[in-house]
SELUMSE-439242 format. One record per atom (N, C-alpha, C, O): residue number from 1; residue in one letter; atom name; y, x, z. Coordinates in pm, whole numbers, always signed. Example, Ala and Ser with C-alpha at 12.3 -4.5 7.8 and 13.67 -1.06 7.14 Angstrom:
# SELUMSE-439242
{1, a, N, {-569, +1319, +780}},
{1, a, CA, {-450, +1230, +780}},
{1, a, C, {-330, +1320, +780}},
{1, a, O, {-332, +1424, +846}},
{2, s, N, {-225, +1285, +708}},
{2, s, CA, {-106, +1367, +714}},
{2, s, C, {+3, +1290, +787}},
{2, s, O, {+114, +1341, +804}},
This chain:
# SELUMSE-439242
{1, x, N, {-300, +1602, -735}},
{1, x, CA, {-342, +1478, -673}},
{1, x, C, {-226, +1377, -672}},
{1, x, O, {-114, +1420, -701}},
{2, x, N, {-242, +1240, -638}},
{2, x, CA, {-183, +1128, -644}},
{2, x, C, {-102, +1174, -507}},
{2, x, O, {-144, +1240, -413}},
{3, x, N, {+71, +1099, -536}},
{3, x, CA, {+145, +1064, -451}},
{3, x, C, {+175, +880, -443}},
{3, x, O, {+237, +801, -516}},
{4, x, N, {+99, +866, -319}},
{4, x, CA, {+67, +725, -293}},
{4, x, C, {+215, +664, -183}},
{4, x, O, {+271, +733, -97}},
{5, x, N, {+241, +555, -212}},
{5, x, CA, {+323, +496, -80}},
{5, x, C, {+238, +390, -16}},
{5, x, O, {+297, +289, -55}},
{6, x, N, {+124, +342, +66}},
{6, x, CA, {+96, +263, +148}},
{6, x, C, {+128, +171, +195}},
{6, x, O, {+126, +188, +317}},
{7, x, N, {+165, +55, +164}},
{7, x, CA, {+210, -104, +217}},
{7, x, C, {+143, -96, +324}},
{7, x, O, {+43, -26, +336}},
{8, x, N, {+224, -209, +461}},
{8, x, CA, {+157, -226, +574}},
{8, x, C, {+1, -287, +540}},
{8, x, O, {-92, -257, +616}},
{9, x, N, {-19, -360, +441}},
{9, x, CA, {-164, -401, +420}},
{9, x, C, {-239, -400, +375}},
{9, x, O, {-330, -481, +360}},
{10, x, N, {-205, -241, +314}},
{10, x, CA, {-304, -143, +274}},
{10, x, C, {-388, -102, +343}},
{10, x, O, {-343, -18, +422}},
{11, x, N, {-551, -129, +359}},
{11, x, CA, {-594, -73, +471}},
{11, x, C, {-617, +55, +500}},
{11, x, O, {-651, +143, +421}},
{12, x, N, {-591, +71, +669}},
{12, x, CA, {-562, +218, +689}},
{12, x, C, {-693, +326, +652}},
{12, x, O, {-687, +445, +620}},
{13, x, N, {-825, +228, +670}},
{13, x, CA, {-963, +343, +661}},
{13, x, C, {-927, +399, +484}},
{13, x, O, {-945, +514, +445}},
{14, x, N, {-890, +321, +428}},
{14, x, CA, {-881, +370, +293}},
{14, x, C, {-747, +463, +272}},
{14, x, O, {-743, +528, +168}},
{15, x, N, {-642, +473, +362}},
{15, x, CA, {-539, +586, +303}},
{15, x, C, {-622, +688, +408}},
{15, x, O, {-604, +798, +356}},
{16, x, N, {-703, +709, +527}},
{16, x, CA, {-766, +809, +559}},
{16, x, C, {-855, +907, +424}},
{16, x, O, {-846, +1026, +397}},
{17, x, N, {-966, +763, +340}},
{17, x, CA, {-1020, +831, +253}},
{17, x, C, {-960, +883, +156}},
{17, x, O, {-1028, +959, +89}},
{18, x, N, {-834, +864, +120}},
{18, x, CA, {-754, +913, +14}},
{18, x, C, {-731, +1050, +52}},
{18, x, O, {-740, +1145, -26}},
{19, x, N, {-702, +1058, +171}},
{19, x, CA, {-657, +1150, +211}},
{19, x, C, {-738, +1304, +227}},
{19, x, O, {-698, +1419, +211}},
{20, x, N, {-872, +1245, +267}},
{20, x, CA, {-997, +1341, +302}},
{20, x, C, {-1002, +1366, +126}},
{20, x, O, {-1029, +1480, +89}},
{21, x, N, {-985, +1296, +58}},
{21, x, CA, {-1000, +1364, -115}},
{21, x, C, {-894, +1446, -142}},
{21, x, O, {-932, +1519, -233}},
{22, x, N, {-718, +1487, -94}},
{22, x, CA, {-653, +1548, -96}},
{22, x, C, {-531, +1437, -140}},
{22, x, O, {-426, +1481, -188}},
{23, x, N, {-544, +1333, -126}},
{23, x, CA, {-416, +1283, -211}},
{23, x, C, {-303, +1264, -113}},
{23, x, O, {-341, +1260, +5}},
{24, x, N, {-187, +1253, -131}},
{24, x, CA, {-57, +1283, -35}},
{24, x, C, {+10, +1111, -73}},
{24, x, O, {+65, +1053, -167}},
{25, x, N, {-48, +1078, +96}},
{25, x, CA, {-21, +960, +94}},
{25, x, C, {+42, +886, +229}},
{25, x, O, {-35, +887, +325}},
{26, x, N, {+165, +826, +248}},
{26, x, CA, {+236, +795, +298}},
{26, x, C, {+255, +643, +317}},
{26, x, O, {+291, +563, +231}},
{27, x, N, {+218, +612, +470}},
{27, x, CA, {+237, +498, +503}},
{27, x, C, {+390, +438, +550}},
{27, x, O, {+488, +512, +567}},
{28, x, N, {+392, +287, +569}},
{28, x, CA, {+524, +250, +539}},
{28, x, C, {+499, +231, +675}},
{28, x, O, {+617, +221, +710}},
{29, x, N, {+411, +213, +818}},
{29, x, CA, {+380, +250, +912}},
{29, x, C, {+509, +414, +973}},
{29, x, O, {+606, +415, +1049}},
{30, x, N, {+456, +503, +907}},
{30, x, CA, {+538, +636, +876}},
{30, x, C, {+700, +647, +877}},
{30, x, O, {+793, +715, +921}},
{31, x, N, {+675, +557, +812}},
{31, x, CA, {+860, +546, +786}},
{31, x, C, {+898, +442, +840}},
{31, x, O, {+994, +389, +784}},
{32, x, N, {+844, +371, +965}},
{32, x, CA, {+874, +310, +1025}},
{32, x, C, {+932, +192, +978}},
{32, x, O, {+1023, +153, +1051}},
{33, x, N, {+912, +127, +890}},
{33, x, CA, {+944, +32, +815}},
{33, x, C, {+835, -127, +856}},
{33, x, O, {+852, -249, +852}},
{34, x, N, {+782, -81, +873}},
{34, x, CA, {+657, -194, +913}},
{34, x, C, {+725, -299, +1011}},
{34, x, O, {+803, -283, +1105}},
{35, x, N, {+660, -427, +949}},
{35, x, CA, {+682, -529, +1041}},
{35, x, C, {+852, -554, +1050}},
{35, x, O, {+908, -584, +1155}},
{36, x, N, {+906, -539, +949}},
{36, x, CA, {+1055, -593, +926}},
{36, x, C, {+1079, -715, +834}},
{36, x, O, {+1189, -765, +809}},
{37, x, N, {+965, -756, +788}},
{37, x, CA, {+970, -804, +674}},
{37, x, C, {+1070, -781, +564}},
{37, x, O, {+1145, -865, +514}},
{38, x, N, {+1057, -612, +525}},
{38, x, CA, {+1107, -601, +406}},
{38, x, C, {+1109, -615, +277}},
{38, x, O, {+1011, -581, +211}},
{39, x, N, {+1224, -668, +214}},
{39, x, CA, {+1171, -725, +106}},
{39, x, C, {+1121, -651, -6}},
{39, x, O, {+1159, -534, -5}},
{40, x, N, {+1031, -688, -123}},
{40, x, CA, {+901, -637, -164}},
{40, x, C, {+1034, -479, -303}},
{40, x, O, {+1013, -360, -326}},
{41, x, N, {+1119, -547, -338}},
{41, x, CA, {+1245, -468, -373}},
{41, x, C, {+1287, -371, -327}},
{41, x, O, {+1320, -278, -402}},
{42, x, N, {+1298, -363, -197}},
{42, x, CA, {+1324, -243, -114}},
{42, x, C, {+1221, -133, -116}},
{42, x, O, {+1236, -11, -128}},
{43, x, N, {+1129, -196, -103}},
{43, x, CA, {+962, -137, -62}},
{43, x, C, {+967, -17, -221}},
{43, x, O, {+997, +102, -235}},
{44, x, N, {+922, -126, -317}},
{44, x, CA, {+952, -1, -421}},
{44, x, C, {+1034, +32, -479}},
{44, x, O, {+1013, +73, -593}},
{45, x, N, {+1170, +29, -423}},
{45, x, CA, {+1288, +111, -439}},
{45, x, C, {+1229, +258, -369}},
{45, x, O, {+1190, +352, -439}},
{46, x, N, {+1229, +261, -226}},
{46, x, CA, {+1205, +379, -159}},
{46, x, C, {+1080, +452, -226}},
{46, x, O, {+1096, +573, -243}},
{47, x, N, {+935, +388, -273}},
{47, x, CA, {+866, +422, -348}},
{47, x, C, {+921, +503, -467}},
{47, x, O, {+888, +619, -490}},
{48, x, N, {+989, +446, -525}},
{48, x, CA, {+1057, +544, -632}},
{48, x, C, {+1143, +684, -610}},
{48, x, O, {+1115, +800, -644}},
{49, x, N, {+1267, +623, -533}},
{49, x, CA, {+1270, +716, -465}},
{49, x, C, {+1218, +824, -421}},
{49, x, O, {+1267, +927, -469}},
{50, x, N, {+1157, +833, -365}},
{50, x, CA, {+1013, +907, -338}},
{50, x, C, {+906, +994, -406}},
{50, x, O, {+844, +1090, -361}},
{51, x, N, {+901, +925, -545}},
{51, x, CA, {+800, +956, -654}},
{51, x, C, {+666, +968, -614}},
{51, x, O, {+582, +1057, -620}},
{52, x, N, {+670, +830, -561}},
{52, x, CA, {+520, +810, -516}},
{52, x, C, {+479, +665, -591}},
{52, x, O, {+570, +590, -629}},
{53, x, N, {+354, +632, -610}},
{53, x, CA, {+267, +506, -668}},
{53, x, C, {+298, +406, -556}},
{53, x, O, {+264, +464, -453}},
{54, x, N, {+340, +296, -528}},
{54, x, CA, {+339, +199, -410}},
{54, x, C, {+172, +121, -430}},
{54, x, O, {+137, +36, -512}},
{55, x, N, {+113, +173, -349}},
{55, x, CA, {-20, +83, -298}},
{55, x, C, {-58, -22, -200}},
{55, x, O, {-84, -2, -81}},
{56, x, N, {-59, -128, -257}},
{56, x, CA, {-31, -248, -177}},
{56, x, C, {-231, -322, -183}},
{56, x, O, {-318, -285, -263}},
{57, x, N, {-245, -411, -90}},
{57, x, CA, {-336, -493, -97}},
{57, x, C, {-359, -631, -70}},
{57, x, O, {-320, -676, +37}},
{58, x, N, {-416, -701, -149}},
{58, x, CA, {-391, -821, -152}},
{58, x, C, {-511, -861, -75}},
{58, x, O, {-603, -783, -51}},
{59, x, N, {-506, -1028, -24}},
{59, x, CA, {-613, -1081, +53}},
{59, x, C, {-721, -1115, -57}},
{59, x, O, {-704, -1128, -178}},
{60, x, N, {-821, -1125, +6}},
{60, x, CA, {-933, -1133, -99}},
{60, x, C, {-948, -1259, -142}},
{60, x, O, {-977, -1303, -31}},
{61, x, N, {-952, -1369, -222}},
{61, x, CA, {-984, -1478, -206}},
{61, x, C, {-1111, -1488, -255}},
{61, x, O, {-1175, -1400, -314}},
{62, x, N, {-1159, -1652, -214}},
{62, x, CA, {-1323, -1661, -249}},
{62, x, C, {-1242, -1770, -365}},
{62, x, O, {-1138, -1833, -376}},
{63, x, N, {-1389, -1738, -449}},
{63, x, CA, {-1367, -1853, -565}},
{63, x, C, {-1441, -1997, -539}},
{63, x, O, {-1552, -2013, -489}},
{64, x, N, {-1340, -2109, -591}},
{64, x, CA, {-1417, -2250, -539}},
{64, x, C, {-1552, -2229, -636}},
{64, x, O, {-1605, -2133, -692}},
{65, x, N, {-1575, -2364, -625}},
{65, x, CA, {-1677, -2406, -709}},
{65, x, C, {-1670, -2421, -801}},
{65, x, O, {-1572, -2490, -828}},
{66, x, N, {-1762, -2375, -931}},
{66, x, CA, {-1792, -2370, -1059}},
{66, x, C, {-1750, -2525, -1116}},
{66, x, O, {-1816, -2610, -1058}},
{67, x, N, {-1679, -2567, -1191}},
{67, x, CA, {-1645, -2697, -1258}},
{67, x, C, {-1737, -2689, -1396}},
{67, x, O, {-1693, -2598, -1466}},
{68, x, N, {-1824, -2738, -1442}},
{68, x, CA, {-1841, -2733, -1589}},
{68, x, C, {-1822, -2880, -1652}},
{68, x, O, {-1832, -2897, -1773}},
């Protein structure tokens, strides 16, 4: 199974479901790193480190309006 690293805004219901599938996944919550604003360099430095995938999530955006 996947070795995941978890960004703070990764959402958490989804590293639960990762988890209930078996994957070994580690929040930055965990390592107490959260809410330092660390920079995104550091983040997957320790990811590497680690030998884990860094899983991050982005905000969703909506798309404007169609131009034709």
């Amino acid at each position: 199974m996947a070795r995941l690293y978890a960004n703070e805004n990764f959402p958490l219901p989804t590293v639960d479901e990762l988890r209930q599938l078996g994957h070994d996944v580690l929040t930055i919550q965990e390592t107490g790193k959260a809410d330092r604003s660390t920079p995104d360099e550091e983040v997957l430095a320790f990811s590497n480190a680690e030998t884990r995938i860094l899983s991050k999530s982005y905000p969703q955006r909506t798309a404007g309006p169609i131009r034709t």
